[in-house]
C-alpha positions as CSV (number, residue, x, y, z in Angstrom):
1,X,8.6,36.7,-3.8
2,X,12.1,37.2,-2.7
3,X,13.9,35.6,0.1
4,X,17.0,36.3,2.3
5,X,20.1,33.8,1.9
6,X,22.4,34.1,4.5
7,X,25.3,35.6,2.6
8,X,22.8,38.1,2.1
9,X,22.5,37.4,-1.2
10,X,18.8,37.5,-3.3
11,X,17.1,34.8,-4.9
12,X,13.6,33.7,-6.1
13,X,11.8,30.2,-6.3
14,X,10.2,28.8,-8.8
15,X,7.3,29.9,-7.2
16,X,7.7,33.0,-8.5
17,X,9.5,32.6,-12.0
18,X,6.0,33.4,-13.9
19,X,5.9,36.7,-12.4
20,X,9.8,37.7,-13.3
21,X,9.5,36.8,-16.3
22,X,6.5,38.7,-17.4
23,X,7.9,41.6,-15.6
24,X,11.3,41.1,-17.7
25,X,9.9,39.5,-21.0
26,X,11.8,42.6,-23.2
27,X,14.7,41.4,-22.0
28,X,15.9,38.1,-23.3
29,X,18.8,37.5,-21.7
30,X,17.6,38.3,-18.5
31,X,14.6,36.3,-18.9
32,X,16.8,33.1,-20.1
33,X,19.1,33.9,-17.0
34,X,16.1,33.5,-15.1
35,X,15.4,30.2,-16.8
36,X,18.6,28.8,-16.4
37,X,18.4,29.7,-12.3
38,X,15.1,28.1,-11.6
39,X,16.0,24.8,-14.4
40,X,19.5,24.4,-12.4
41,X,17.9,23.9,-9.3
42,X,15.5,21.7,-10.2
43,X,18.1,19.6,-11.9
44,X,20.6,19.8,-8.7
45,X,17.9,19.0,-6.5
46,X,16.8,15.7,-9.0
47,X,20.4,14.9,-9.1
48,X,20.8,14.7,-5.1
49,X,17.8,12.9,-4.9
50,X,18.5,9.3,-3.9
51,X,14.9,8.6,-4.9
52,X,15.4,10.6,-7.8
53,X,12.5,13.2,-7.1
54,X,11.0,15.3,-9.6
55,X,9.7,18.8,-8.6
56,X,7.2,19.0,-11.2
57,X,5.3,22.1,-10.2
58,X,8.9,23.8,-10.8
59,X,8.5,21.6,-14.3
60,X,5.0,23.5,-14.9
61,X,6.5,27.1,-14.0
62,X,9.3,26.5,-16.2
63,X,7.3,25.1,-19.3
64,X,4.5,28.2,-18.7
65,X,7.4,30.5,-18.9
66,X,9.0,29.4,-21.8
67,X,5.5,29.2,-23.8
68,X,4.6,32.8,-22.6
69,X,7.9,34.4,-23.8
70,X,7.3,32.5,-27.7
71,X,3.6,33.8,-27.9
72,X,4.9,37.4,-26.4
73,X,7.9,37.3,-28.9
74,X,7.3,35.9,-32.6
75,X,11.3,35.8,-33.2
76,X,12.0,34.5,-29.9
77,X,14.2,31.8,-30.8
78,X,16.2,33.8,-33.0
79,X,17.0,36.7,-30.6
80,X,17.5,34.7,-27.4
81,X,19.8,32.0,-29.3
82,X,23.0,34.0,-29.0
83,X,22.4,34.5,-25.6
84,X,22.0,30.3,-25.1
85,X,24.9,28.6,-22.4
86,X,27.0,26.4,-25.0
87,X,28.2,24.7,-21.8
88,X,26.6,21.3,-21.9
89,X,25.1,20.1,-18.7
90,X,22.4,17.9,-18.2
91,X,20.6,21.3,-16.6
92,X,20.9,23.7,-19.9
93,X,21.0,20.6,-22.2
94,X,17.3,19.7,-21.3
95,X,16.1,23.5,-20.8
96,X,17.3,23.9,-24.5
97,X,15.8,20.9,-25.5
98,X,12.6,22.1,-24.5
99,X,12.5,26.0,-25.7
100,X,13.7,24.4,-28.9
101,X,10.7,21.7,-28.8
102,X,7.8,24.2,-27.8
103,X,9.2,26.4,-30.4
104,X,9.3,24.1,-33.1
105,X,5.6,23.3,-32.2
106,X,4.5,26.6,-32.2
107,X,5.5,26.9,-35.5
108,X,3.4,24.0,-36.4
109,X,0.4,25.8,-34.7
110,X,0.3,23.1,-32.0
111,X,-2.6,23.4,-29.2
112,X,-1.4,24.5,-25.9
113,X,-2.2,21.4,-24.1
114,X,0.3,19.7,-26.7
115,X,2.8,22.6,-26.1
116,X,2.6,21.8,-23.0
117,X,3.0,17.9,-23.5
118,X,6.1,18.7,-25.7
119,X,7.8,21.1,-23.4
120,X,7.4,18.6,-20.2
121,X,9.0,15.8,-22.5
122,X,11.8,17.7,-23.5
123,X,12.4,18.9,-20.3
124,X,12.7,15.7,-19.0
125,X,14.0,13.2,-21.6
126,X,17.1,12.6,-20.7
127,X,16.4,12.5,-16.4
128,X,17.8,8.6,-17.6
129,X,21.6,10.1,-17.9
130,X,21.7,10.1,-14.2
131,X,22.2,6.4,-14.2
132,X,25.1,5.8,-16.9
133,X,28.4,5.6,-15.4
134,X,30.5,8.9,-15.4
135,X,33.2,7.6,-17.2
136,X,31.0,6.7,-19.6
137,X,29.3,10.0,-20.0
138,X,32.7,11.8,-20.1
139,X,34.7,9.7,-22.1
140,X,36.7,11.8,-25.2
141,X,37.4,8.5,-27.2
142,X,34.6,6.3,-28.9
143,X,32.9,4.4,-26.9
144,X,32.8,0.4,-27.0
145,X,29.8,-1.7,-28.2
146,X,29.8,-2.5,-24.6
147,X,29.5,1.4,-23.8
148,X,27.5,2.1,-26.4
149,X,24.7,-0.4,-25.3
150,X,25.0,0.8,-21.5
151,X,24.5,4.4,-22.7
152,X,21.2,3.3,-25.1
153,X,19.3,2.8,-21.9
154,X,19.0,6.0,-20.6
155,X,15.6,6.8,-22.5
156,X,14.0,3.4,-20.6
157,X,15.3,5.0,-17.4
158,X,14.2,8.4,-18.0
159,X,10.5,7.3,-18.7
160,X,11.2,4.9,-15.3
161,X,12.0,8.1,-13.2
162,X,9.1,10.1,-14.9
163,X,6.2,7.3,-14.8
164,X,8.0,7.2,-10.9
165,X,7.4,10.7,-9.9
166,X,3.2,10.2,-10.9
167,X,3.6,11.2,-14.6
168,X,1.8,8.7,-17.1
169,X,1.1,10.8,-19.4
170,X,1.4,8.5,-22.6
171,X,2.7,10.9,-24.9
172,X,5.3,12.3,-23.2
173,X,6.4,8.9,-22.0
174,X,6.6,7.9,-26.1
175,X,8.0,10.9,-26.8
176,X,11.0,10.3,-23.7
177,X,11.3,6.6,-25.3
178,X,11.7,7.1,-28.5
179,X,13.6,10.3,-28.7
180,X,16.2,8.5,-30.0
181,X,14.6,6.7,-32.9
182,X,15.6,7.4,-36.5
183,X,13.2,7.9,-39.9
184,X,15.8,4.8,-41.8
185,X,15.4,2.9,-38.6
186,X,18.8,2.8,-36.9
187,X,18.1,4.7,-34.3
188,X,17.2,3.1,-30.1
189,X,15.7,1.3,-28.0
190,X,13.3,-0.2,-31.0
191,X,14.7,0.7,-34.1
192,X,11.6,2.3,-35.3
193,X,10.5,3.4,-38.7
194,X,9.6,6.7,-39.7
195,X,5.7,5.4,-39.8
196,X,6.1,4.2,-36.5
197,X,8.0,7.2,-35.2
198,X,5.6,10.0,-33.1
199,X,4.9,13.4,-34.0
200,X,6.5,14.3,-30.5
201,X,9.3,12.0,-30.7
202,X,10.2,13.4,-34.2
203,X,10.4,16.5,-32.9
204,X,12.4,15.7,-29.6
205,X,14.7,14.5,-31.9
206,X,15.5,17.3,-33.9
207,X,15.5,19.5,-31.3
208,X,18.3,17.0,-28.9
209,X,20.7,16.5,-32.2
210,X,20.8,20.7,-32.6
211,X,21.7,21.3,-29.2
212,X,24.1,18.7,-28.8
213,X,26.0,19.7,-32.3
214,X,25.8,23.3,-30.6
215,X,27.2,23.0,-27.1
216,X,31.0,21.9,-26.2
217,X,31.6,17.9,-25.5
218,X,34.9,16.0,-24.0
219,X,35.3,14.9,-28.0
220,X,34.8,18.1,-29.7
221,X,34.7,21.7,-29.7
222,X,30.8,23.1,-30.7
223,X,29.1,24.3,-33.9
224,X,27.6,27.1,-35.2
225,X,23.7,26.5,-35.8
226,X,24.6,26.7,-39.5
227,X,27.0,24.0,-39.5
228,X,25.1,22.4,-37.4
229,X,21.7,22.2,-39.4
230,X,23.9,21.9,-42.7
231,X,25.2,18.0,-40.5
232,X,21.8,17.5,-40.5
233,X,20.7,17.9,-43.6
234,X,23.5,16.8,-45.5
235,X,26.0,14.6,-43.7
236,X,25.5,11.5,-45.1
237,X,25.3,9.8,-41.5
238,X,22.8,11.8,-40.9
239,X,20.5,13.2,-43.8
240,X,18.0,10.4,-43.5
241,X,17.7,10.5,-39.5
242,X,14.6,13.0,-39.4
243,X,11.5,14.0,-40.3
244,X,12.1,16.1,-42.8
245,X,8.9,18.2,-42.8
246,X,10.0,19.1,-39.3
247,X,13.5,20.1,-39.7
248,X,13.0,22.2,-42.8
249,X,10.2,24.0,-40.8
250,X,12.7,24.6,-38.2
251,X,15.2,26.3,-39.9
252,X,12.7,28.8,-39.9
């Protein structure tokens, strides 16, 4: 399972992630660490690509991973949170994204092919990022209306680079879409309606707000996951953003 680099260094594909993880599933932080080694890759790797290539049998290790560790550990999310990068990279943004989404949907006793669906999607819903101008992406001051609109497109890309790399699964291609939608409607690309909105997409939401309240940005230092979750439930700019059921079920 383990190969040579030439600093002599050890490392371990994501061919064998499954197996380290089962072997270090009592410890969370190691287990994570191996997440975030595998994930980083295959985010470097997508981010070199110049045709913006997907490794997605690294996607399926990662996802069976994360869902093994939850079913092994009932308080998974609650002991492995302190342990969480609040660095935010595309990389550790997404792998959050999706422990948070699985999570959330083993709590509302999902099936595991839907686990499944839900961890791919948040794994990969914001692939789209790759193609918004840096300065864009970094910038500490408000952005423009100009900005802004340039910025709303990356769910359309995402699902373009997903739906490129063979993956038409149509609910994780709603779900990448529309993870940006809003219950009152104010949300992007479509401006849906809470009616309209999907279960998955409801839940990618949640889970993308709390991590990006929770990790360091150019504009802002981070929050705790109480303040956090207190912004979204009570801020006014947010409160009527999300599917309630949902997010009361995951402060849990």
């Amino acid at each position: 399972f383990i190969s040579k680099k030439d600093d002599g260094k050890q490392e371990f594909s994501s061919k064998s992630l499954f197996s380290y993880i089962k072997y270090n599933q009592n410890d969370l932080q190691k287990s994570l660490n191996l997440l975030y080694e595998v994930n980083d890759k295959l985010f470097t790797d997508f981010l070199d690509s110049e045709d913006n290539l997907i490794d997605l049998d690294s996607v399926q290790e990662i996802i069976k991973s994360i869902m093994y560790l939850i079913n092994q550990h009932p308080n998974y999310l609650r002991d492995t949170i302190i342990h969480f990068s609040d660095i935010h990279t595309l990389a550790k943004h997404s792998l959050h994204v999706s422990i948070y989404s699985i999570f959330m949907g083993s709590l509302l006793h999902l099936e595991k092919e839907k686990l499944i669906q839900i961890g791919i999607a948040g794994l990969l819903h914001d692939l789209g990022i790759k193609h918004i101008n840096e300065s864009i992406k970094d910038k500490e001051s408000k952005l423009t209306l100009e900005e802004l609109e340039a910025m709303q497109q990356h769910p359309k890309y995402s699902c373009e680079i997903v739906q490129k790399n063979h993956l038409h699964d149509p609910h994780i291609i709603d779900a990448i879409m529309h993870h940006h939608e809003c219950y009152d409607g104010t949300g992007y690309p479509e401006h849906l309606l809470s009616r309209k909105i999907s279960d998955f997409a409801s839940i990618l939401s949640i889970c993308d707000v709390f991590d990006a309240l929770t990790n360091k940005r150019p504009y802002r230092d981070k929050y705790t996951t109480f303040e956090a979750l207190k912004i979204m439930m009570q801020d006014a700019s947010t409160v009527n953003k999300f599917n309630q059921k949902y997010l009361n079920k995951f402060l849990h």
